[in-house]
TIKOL-336659 format. One record per residue: residue in one letter; x, y, z of N, C-alpha, C in turn. Coordinates in steps of 0.05 Angstrom, whole numbers, plus 32768, in hexadecimal, padded with zeros to 4 digits. Atoms other than C-alpha are relative to their C-alpha. Layout:
<pts>
AXYZXYZXYZ
...
</pts>
This chain:
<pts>
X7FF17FFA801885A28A4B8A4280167FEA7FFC
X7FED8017800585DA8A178A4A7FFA7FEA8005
X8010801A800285A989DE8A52800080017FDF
X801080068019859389F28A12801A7FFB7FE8
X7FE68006801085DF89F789F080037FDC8000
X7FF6801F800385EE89B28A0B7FF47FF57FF2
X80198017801285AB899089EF800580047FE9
X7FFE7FFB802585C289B289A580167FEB8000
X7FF0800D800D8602899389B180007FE4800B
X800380207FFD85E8894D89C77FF87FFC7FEA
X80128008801E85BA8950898B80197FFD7FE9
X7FEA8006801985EE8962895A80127FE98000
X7FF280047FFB861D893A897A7FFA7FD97FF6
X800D8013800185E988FF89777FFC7FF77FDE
X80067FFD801F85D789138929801E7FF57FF2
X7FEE800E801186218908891480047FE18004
X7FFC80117FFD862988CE89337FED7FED7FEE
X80168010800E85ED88B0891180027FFE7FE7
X7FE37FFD8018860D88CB88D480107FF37FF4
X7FE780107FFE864788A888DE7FF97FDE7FF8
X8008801F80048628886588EC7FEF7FFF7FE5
X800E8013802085FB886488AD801180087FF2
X7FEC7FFC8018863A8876888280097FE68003
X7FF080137FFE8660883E889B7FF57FE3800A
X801A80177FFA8621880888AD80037FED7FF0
X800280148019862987E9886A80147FF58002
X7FEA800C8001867287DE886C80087FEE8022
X7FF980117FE8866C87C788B77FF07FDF8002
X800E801B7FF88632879888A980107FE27FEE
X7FF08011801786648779886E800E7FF5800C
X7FE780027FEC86A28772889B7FE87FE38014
X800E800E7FE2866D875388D87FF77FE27FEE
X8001801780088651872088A9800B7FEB7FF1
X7FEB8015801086898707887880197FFF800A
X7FEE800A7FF886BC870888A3800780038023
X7FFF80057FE586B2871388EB7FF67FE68014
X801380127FF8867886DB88F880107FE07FF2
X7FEC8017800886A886B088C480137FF58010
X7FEA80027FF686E186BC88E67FFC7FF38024
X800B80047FED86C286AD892A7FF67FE48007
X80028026800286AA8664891680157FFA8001
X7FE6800E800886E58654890080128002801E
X7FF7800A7FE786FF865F89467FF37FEC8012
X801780197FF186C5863B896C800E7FEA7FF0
X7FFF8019800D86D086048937801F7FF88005
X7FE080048000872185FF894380047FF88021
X8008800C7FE6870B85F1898D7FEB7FEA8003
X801380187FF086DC85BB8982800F7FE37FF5
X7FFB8011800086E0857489747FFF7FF57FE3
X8012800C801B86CE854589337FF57FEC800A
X801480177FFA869D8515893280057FEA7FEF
X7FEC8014800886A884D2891F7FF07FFB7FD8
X80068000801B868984E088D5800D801D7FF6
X7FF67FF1800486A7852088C87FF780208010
X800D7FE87FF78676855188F1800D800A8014
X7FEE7FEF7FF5868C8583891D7FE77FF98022
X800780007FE5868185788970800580118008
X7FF67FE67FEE867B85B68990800B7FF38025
X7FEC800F7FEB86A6859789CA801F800C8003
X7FE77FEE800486DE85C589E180167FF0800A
X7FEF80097FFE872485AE89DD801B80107FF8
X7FEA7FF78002876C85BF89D080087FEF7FE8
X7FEB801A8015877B858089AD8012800C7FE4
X7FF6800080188779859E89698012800E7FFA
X7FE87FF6800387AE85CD897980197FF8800B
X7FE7800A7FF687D8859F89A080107FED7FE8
X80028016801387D085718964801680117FE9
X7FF57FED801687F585AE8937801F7FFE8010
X7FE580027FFB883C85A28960800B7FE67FFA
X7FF780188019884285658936801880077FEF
X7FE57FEF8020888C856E890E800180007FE7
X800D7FFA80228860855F88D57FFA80197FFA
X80177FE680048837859388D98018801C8005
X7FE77FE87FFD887885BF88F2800980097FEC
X7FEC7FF38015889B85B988B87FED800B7FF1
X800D7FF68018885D85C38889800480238009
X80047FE77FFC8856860488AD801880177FF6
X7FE57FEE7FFA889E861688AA800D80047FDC
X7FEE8006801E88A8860288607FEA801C7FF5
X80177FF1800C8860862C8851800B80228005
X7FED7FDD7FFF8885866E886D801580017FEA
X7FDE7FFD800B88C8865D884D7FF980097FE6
X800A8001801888A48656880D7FF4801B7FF0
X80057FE27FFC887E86998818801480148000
X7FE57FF0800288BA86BC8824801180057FE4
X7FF18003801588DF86A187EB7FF080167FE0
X80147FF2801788A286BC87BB8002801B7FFF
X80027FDC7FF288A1870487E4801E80047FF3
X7FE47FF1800388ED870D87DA80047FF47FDB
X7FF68000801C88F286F4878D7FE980117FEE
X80197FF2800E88AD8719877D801480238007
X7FF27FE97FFE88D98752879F8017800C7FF1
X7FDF80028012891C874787797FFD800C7FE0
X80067FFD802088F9874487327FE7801A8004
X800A7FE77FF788C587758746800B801A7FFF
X7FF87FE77FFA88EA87AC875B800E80127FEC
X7FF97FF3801D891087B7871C7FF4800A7FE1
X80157FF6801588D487AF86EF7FED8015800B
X80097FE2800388AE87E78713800D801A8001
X7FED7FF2800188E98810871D7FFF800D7FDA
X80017FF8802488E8880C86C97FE2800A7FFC
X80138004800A88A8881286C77FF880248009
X80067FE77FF0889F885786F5801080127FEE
X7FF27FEC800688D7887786D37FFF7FFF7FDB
X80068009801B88C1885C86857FF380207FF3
X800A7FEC801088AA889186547FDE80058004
X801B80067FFC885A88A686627FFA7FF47FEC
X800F8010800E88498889861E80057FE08009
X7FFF801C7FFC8860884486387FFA7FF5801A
X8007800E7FE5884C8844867A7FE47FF18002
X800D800E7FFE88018835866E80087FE27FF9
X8002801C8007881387F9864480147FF0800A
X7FEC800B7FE8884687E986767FF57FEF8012
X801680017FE1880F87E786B17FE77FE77FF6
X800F8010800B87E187C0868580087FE38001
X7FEE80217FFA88138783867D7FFF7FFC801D
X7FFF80097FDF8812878086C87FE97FF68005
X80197FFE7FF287CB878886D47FF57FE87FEB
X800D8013801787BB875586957FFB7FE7800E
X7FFD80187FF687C4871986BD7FE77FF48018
X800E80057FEE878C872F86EB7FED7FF97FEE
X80167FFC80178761872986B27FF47FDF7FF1
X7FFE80228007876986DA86AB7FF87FF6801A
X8000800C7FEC875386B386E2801D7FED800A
X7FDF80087FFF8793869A870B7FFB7FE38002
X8001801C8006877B864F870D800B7FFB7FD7
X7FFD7FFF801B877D865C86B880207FFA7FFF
X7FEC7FF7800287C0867986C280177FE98011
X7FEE80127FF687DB863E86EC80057FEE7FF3
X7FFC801A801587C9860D86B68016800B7FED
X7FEE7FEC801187EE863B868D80217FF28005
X7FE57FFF80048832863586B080047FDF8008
X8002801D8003881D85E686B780137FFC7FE1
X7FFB8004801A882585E4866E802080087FF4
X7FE77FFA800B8865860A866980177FEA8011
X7FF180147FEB888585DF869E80077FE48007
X7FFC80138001887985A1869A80097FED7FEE
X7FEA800D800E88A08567867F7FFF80017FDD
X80087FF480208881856D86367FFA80177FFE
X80017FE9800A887D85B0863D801180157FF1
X7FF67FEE8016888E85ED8612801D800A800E
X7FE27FFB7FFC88D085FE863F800D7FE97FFF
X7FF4800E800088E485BA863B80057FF57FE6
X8004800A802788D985AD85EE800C80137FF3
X7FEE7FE9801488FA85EF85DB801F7FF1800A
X7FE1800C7FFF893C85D4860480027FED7FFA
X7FF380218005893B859085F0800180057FDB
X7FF87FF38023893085AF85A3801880108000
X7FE67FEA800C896D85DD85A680137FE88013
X7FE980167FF88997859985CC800F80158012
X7FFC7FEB7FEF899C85CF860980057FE3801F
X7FFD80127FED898C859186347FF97FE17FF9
X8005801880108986854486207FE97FF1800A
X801C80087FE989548534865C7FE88011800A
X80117FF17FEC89168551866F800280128019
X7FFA7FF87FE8891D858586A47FE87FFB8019
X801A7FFF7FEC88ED857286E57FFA801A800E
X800F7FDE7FF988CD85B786EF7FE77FFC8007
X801C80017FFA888D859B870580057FF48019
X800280067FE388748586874A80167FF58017
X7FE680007FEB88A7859D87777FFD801B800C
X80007FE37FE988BB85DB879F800A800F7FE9
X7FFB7FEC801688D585FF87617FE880087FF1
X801E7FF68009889185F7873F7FEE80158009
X80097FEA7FEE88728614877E800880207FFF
X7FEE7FD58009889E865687767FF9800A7FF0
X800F7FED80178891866587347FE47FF88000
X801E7FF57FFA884D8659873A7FEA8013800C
X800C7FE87FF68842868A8775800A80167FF1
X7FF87FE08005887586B4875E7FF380097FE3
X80197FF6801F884786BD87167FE480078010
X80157FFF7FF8880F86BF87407FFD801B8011
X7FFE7FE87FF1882586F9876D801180117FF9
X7FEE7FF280128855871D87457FF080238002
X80147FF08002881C875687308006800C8023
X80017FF17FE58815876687808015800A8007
X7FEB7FF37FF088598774878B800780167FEE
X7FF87FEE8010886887A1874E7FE380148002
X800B7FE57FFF882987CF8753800380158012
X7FF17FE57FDE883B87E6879E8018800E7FF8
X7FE47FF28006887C87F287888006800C7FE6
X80067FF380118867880E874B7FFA80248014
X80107FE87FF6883C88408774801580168012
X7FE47FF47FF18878884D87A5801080127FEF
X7FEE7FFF801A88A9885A876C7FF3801E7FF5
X80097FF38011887E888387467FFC801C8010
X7FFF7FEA7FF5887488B7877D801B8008800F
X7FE57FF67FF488BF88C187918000801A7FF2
X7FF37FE1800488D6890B878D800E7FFD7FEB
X7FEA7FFF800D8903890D87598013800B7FFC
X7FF17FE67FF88921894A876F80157FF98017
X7FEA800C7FF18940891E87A680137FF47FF5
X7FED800E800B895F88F58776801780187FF9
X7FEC7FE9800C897E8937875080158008800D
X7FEC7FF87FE9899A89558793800E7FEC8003
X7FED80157FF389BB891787A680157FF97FDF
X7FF3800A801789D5890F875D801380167FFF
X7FEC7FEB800189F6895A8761800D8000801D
X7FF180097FE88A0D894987A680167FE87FFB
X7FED801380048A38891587897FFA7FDD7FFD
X800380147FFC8A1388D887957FFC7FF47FE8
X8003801580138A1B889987637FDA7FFE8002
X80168001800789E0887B87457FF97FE48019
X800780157FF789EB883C87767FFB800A8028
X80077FF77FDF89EA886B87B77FE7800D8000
X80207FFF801189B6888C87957FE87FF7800C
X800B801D8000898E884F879E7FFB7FF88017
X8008800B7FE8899C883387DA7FFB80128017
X80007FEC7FEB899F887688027FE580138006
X80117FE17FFF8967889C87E87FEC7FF17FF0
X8012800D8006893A887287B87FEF7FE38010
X800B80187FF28931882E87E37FF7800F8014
X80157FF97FE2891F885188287FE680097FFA
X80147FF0800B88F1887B88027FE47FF37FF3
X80138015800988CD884187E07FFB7FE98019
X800580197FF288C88815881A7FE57FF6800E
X801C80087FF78888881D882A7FED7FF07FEB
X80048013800E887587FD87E080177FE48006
X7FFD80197FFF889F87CB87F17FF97FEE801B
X800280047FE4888C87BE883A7FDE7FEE7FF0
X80198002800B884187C688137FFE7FE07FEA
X8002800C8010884C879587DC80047FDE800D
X7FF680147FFD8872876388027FDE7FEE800E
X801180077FF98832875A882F7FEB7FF17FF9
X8012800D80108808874D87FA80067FE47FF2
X7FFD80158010882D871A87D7800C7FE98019
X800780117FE9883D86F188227FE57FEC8004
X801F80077FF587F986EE88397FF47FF07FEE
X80098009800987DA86DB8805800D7FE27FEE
X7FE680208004881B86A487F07FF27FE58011
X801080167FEA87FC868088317FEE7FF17FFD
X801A800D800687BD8672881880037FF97FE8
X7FFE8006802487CA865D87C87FFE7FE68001
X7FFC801F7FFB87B6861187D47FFB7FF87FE6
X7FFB800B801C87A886098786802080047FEF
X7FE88003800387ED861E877780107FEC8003
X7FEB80157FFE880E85ED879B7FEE7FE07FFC
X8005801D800587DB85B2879280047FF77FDB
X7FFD8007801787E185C1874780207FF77FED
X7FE480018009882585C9873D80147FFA8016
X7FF3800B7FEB884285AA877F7FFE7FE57FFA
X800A802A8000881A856287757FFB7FF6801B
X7FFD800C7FEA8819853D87B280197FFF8019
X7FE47FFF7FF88865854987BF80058016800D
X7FF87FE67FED8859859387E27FE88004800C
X80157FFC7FF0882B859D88138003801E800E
X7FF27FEA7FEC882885E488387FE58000800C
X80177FF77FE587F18604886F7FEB7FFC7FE8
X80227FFA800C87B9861588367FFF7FE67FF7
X8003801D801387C285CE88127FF27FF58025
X8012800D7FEE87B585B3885C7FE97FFF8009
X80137FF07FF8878285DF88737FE97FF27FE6
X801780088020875885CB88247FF77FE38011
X800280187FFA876A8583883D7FEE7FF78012
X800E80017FE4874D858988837FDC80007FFC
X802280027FFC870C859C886C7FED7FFA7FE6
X8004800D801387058581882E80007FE67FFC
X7FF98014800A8723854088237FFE7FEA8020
X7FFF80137FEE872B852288737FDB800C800D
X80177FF97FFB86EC854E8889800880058022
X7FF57FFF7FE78714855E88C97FF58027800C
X80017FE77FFF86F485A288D380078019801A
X7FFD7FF17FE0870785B28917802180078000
X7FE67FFA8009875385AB8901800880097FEC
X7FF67FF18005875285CA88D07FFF80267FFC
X800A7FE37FF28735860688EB801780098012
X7FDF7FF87FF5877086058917800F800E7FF1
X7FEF7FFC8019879C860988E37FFC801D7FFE
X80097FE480138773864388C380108012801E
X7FF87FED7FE987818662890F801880087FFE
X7FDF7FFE800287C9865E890A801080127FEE
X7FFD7FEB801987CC867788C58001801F8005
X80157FEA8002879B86B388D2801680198015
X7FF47FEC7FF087C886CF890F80207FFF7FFA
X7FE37FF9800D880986C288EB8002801F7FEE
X7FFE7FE1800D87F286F588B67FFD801C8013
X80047FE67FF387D6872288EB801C8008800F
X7FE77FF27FF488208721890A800F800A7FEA
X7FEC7FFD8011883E872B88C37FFB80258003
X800A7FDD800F880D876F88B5800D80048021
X7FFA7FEE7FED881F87848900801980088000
X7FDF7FFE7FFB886D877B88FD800580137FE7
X7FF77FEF8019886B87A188B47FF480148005
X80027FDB7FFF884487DC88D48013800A8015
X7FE47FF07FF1888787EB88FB80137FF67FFC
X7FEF8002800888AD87E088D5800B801D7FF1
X80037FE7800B88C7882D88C7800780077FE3
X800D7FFD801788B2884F888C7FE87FF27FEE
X8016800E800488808821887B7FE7800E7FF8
X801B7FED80008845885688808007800B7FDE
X7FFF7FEC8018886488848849801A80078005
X7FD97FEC800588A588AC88377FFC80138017
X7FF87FE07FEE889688E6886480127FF38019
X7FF680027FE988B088B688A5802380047FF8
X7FE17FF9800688FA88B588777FFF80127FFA
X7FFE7FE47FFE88F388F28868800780138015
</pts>
């Protein structure tokens, strides 16, 4: 009798399991071939050699990461965060107040609120870089309105530099930081606000006491998105940098594009790849991060 229990519950036990795996087969075989087997060369290849035409020697070495404590290559790294940063915290600054308006806006104006955000995905962002080419540069339309109203008598240089770069990402990543914090925003209690408003509290304690902790997981969420992906934007800065800013993705293009160095710049990619993986780790403990209930 309890032979025969167990064998039901091996069978069943066996049946879900099998279950299980063909639910999730498709999305494992996705994962295994576009980015595990990718991701996997790209280490092999960041350990081998180059050949003296551009081919890759499977020949294991270190070189190409000893070759990365270069104070060239230091600073690019160090300028390519700084730069990231700068984008995350001004995508945050201007962000936060337009979904704040945007969450608390009247329902008839919120769709066509959400739409202006989302419009931009709707253009290809190479389109959209020529775009702020055009507004920016020295005959361009911000420089021809101020030199028509005698605002300025010289051309302003707004093109290939580190200012270009900024507003470039930050147009480019803008969208990612305001929908998280849209989404945040939009599910706050509002009943917390009330209490704290018949409790006495201003609108600026308000705010920082009871709305920011509460949202911090859209902003924890948003910032992530618009980082990570800052790192890698190598048409950004080769279009609107020039030759005069270099960061990790412009090198990385370089490496295996233009010198054909593919073993360095697979490195590179390495370095990159476990920077972000320390960013997402350090922002999932960072508390409240998950959701409101941990401030709560």
């Amino acid at each position: 009798m309890k032979s025969n229990k167990s064998s039901n519950f091996i069978t069943k036990y066996l049946s879900s399991i099998s279950k299980y795996l063909a639910t999730i087969m498709p999305a494992l075989l996705w994962m295994v071939i576009f980015f595990v087997i990718p991701l996997l060369f790209i280490v092999v290849v960041s350990f081998s050699t180059r050949g003296d035409v551009g081919n890759i020697v499977y020949k294991f070495t270190l070189q190409n990461y000893i070759k990365l404590l270069n104070p060239l290559y230091i600073n690019i790294f160090f300028k390519s965060i700084l730069i990231a940063l700068y984008t995350t915290v001004l995508c945050l600054l201007i962000g936060y107040p337009f979904a704040f308006i945007i969450a608390n806006s009247n329902k008839k104006f919120k769709p066509l609120l959400l739409l202006l955000i989302i419009l931009p995905f709707w253009t290809n962002s190479l389109v959209r870089t020529y775009a702020m080419i055009v507004l920016l540069r020295t005959e361009g339309i911000i420089n021809t309105l101020l030199l028509h109203f005698h605002i300025i008598n010289v051309p302003l240089n707004l093109m290939y530099n580190n200012f270009a770069v900024m507003i470039g990402m930050l147009y480019m990543m803008f969208p990612f930081m305001v929908l998280p914090l849209y989404t945040s925003i939009e599910k706050l209690d509002k009943r917390i606000l009330d209490a704290a408003s018949d409790l006495g509290a201003g609108p600026i304690s308000r705010f920082l006491k009871i709305t920011l902790p509460l949202t911090k997981g859209g902003i924890v969420s948003g910032s992530i998105l618009v980082f990570i992906p800052t790192l890698g934007l190598f048409f950004v800065t080769d279009l609107m940098g020039g030759s005069k800013v270099i960061l990790m993705s412009n090198l990385i293009k370089n490496q295996f594009l233009t010198a054909r160095d593919w073993p360095f710049g697979s490195a590179i990619s390495v370095i990159l790849i476990l920077i972000m993986i320390s960013v997402i780790l350090f922002s999932s403990r960072v508390p409240g991060a998950k959701g409101t209930k941990e401030v709560l």
